[in-house]
N, C-alpha and C positions, 0 to 999 in steps of 0.2 A: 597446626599453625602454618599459616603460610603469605607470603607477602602478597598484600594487596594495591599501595601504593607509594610511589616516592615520589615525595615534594620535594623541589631546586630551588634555592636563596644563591642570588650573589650578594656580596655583601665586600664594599672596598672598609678597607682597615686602615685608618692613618696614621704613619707614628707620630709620637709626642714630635720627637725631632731627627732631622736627616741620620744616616746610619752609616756609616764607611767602614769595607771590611776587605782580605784583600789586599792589603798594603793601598789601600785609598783609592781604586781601581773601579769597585763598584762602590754605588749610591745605592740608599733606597728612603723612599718618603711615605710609599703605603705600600700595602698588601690585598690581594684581591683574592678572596676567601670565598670561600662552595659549602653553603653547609645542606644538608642531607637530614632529613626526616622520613623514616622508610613506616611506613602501618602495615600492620598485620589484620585479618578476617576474624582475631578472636581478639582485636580490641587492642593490644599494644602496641606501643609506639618505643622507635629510637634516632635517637638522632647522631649525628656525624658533620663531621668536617674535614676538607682539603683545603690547605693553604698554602703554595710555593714560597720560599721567601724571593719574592719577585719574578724576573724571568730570567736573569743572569746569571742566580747562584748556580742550578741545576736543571739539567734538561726537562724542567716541568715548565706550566706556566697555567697562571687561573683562567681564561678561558678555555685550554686544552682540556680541564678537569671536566669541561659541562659539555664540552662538545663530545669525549670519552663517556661521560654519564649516560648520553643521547644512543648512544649505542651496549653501555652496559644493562642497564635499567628495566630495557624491555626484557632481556636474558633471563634477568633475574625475578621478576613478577612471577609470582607462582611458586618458589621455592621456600621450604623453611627456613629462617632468618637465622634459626639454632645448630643448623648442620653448617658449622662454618669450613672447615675443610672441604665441604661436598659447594657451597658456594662461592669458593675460590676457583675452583675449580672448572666450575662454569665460565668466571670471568675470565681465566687465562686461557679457555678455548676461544671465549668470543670477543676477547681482548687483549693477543698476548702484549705483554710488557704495561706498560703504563702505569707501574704501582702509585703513579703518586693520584691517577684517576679513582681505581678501587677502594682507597684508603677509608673513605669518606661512607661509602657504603659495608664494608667490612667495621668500621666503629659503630657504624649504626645497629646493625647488628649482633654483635657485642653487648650493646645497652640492651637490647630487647631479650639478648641471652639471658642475661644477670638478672632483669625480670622477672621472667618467666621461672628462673630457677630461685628467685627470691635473696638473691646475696649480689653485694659488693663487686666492681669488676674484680678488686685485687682481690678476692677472696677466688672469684672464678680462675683469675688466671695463675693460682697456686700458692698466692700469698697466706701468712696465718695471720694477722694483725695488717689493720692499718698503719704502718711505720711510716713516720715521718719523714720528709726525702730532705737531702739537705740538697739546696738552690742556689745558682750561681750566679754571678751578675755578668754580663757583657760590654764588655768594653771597645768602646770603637778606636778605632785606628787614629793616631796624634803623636804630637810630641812629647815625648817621655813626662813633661810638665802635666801635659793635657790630659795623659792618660791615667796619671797619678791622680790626679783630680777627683777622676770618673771612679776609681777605687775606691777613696776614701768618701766618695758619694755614698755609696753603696755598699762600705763598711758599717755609716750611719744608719744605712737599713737592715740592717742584718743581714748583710754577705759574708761570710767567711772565705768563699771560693771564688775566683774569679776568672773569669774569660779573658785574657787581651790580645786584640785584635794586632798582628803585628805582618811583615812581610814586605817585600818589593823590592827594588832595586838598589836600594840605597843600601848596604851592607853596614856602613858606620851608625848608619842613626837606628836599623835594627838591633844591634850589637848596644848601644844605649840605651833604647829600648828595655831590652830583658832587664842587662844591667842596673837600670835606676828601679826599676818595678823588682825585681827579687832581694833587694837589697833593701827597697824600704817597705815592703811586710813584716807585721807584725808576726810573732811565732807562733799566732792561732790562725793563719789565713794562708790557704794557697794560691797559685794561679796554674792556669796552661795558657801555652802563648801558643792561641790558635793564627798559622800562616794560611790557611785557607786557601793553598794551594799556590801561592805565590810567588815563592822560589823557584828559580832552579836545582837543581841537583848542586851543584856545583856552589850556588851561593848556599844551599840549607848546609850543607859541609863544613862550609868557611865560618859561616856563624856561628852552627853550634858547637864549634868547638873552639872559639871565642870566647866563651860565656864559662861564668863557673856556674851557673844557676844546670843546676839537672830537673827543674821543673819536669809536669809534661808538653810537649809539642805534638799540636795536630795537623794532620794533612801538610806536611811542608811541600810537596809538589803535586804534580797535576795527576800521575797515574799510579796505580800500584806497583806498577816496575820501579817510577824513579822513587817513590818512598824506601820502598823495599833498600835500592839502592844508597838512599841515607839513612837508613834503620840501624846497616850493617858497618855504618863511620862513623854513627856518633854516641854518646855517652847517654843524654836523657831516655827515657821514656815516651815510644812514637803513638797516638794515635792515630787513628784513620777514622777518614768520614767520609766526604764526597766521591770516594771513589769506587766505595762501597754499596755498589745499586742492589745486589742481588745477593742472596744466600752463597752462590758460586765462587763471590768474590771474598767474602769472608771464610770458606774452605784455602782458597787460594793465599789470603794472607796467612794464613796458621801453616799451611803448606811452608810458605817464606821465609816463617821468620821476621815478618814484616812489621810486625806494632807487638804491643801489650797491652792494646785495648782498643776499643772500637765505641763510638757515638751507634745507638740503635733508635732508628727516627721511622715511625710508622707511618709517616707521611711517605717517606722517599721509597719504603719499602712494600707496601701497599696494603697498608694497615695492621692492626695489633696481630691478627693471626701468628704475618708473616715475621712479626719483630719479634714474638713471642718465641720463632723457631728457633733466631739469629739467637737472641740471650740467654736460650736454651743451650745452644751451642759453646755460645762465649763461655759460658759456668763450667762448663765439659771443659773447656780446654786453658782456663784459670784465667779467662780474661777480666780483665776492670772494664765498667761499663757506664758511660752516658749515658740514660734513660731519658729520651724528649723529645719533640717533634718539631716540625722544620720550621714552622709561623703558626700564626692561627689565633683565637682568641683563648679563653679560659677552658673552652668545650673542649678544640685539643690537647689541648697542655694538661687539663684535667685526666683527658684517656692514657696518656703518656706518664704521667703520675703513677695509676693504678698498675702501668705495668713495672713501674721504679719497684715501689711499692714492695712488689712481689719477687723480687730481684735478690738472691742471698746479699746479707751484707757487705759480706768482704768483696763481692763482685761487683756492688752499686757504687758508684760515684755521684758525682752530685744533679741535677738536673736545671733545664734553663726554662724559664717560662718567658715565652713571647711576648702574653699580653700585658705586660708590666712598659712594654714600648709603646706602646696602642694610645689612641688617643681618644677611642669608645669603645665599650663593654660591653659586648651584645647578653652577656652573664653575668650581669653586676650582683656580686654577693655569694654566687658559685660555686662550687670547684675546690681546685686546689689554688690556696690564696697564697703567698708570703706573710711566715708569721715567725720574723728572729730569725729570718735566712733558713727557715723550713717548711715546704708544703705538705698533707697531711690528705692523700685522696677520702673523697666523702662514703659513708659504714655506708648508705640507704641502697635498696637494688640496685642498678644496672651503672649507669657511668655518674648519676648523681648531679647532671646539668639540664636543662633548660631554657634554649634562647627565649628572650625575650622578641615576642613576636612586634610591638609596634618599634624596635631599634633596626630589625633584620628585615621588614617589609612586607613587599606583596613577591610572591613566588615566581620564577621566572620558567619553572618547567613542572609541569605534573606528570604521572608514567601511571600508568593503573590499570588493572583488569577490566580489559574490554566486558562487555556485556551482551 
C-alpha cells in the first residue's frame, strides 16, 4: 500500500460567539481549519485535520499549515500510510519542527491504519473498549457573575467538569474569580482554572495562595522555568500546556518537578503518533492527563477522543471538544458527540468520520503521483 494522493480543503470555522481567554487579552471569532484526505493505490482512503486556535494562542497559524503541507506532501507520496514511525520520520527530515503542520497528515494516516487493519482507532492505539470520556465545558474569561453563568449553562448540558478561563493583572478580581466559582459547585462538579499563561510569576504566587480552592491550575505563566517556579509555592495541582511543544519538554518537566499533569493535544504536537508517545510517557511517570486537540471540527476532536479512549483510567481526565463553539459542522452527526457530559469514540475501522464534501468545498491543493 502506498500513498498516492493528498487533497487540501481550507475550510474557515466560525464560532457560535466571540471567545476571550488569557485574562481577556486574546479574542477569537473563527478558526481556520486544513483538513487532509491522503488516498492510497489499493483504494483507501483517510482523512485528517489541522486547526490552530487562531494565530495568537500558539506559534501555529492555518495558513502556515498548507504552506508546510506544500512541502511535506510531495515527501511523503510514495510511502506506506501504515508505517507511521517510518513516516514521521520522513517529515522531520524534510520538515523539522512544525508539528501542528504534520498533524493533519499523520491523523490521516491513522484512519487508513485502522482500515486496513480493520479496528477502531482506540482499539489501535491500545485501548480495550470504547470507554466513554468524560467532557468538559469552557468557560470564557468574565466577571465571576458572568462566568458562573457560563457554568451552570453547561451544567444544563451535562458538564460536570469545567474549564474557566481566568488570569491578568488584576489580582482582586482573580482572587474572586476562583473564590465565587469553587464555592458555588455543586459536589459532583469540578473546575480547573485555566491562566493560559497570564500571570506572572509573582502574581500566580499571590493568588494562589489566596484562595482556599486547591482546584487544578493550568499554565499560570508563560515558560516552563516560571511554572516550575510556582509549582514549587503553591498548594493546588499545576498543569502545563502551551509550553509543552515537544516530547523534550515534558522529560524536562518531570525532571522539575513542574506539574502533575499535562494537557496532550495532537495538533500542537504533530499528530496522534507523537501524543500517543507523550501519554505513554505521562502513565510511566503517574501523570493525570487532558486528552484533546487545539480547535477543529468533530474530525479532530473525534482523533483526540480515540486517543482519551485508550488512556488508563486513573491517568484520563476529562476532554474538551471544540466544535461544540463552531457555528458549522463539516460532520454533522459524527464522531465523538456530547451525551450527559460524555463522548464515546466511534467501534467502525479507522477514525469513524467523514467530511461532508458539499459544507468543506472544492480543494485548494492536490499532491499526487506523477505519471
Amino acid at each position: 500500500m502506498r500513498i498516492s494522493r493528498i487533497t487540501v480543503w481550507q475550510l474557515d470555522l466560525p464560532l457560535s460567539e466571540p471567545y476571550f481567554l488569557s485574562g481577556g487579552r486574546l479574542r477569537f471569532d473563527r478558526l481556520d481549519s486544513t483538513i487532509v484526505r491522503i488516498d492510497t493505490d489499493d483504494g483507501l482512503s483517510g482523512w485528517g485535520e489541522a486547526c490552530p486556535w487562531g494565530h495568537t494562542y500558539l506559534p501555529a497559524h492555518g495558513p502556515g499549515v498548507r504552506a508546510g503541507l506544500n512541502i511535506l506532501a510531495p515527501a511523503v507520496i510514495g510511502l506506506d500510510p501504515r508505517s507511521l514511525d517510518h513516516l514521521n520520520a520522513v517529515m522531520d527530515v524534510t520538515l523539522p519542527g512544525h508539528g501542528y503542520v504534520k498533524s493533519a497528515i499523520d491523523m490521516a494516516c491513522w484512519d487508513i491504519y485502522g482500515k486496513a487493519a480493520d479496528m477502531p482507532l482506540w482499539q489501535c492505539l491500545g485501548g480495550a473498549m470504547a470507554t466513554p470520556v468524560a467532557i468538559n465545558s469552557s468557560i470564557s474569561t468574565g466577571t465571576p457573575e458572568e462566568m458562573l453563568a457560563l457554568i451552570r449553562k453547561a451544567s444544563a448540558d451535562g458538564y460536570k467538569v469545567h474549564s474557566a478561563k481566568i488570569g491578568g493583572t488584576d489580582i482582586a478580581l482573580d482572587i474572586a474569580r476562583i473564590d465565587a466559582i469553587s464555592s458555588a459547585l455543586p459536589a459532583d462538579e469540578s473546575v480547573t482554572f485555566d491562566v493560559n499563561r497570564a500571570w506572572q510569576p509573582a502574581a500566580a504566587v499571590q493568588v494562589l495562595n489566596a484562595v482556599a480552592s486547591r482546584d487544578w491550575v493550568e499554565q499560570p505563566c508563560e515558560t516552563l522555568d516560571q511554572c516550575a517556579h510556582v509549582a514549587d509555592r503553591v498548594p493546588q495541582p499545576i498543569m502545563l500546556d502551551e509550553c509543552m511543544l515537544g516530547f523534550q519538554d515534558h522529560i524536562d518537566a518531570w525532571k522539575r518537578n513542574a506539574c502533575n499533569g499535562v494537557k496532550v493535544k495532537p495538533n500542537r504536537l504533530g499528530g496522534l503518533t507523537r501524543a500517543r508517545q507523550v501519554r505513554d510517557f505521562g502513565v510511566s511517570v503517574g501523570w493525570q492527563m487532558h486528552v484533546e486537540d487545539v480547535g477543529g471540527s468533530a474530525l479532530a476532536d473525534t482523533a483526540a477522543i480515540h486517543l482519551a479512549a485508550s488512556t488508563p483510567d486513573a491517568n484520563r481526565l476529562a476532554s474538551w471538544l471544540c466544535h461544540y463553539h463552531l457555528a458549522i459542522d463539516p460532520t454533522a452527526g459524527q464522531g465523538a458527540r456530547n451525551t450527559d457530559g460524555f463522548a464515546t469514540p466511534p467501534s467502525i475501522p479507522g477514525l469513524g468520520v467523514t467530511p461532508d464534501p458539499d459544507i468543506i468545498g472544492d480543494p485548494v491543493a492536490t499532491y499526487e503521483t506523477s505519471v
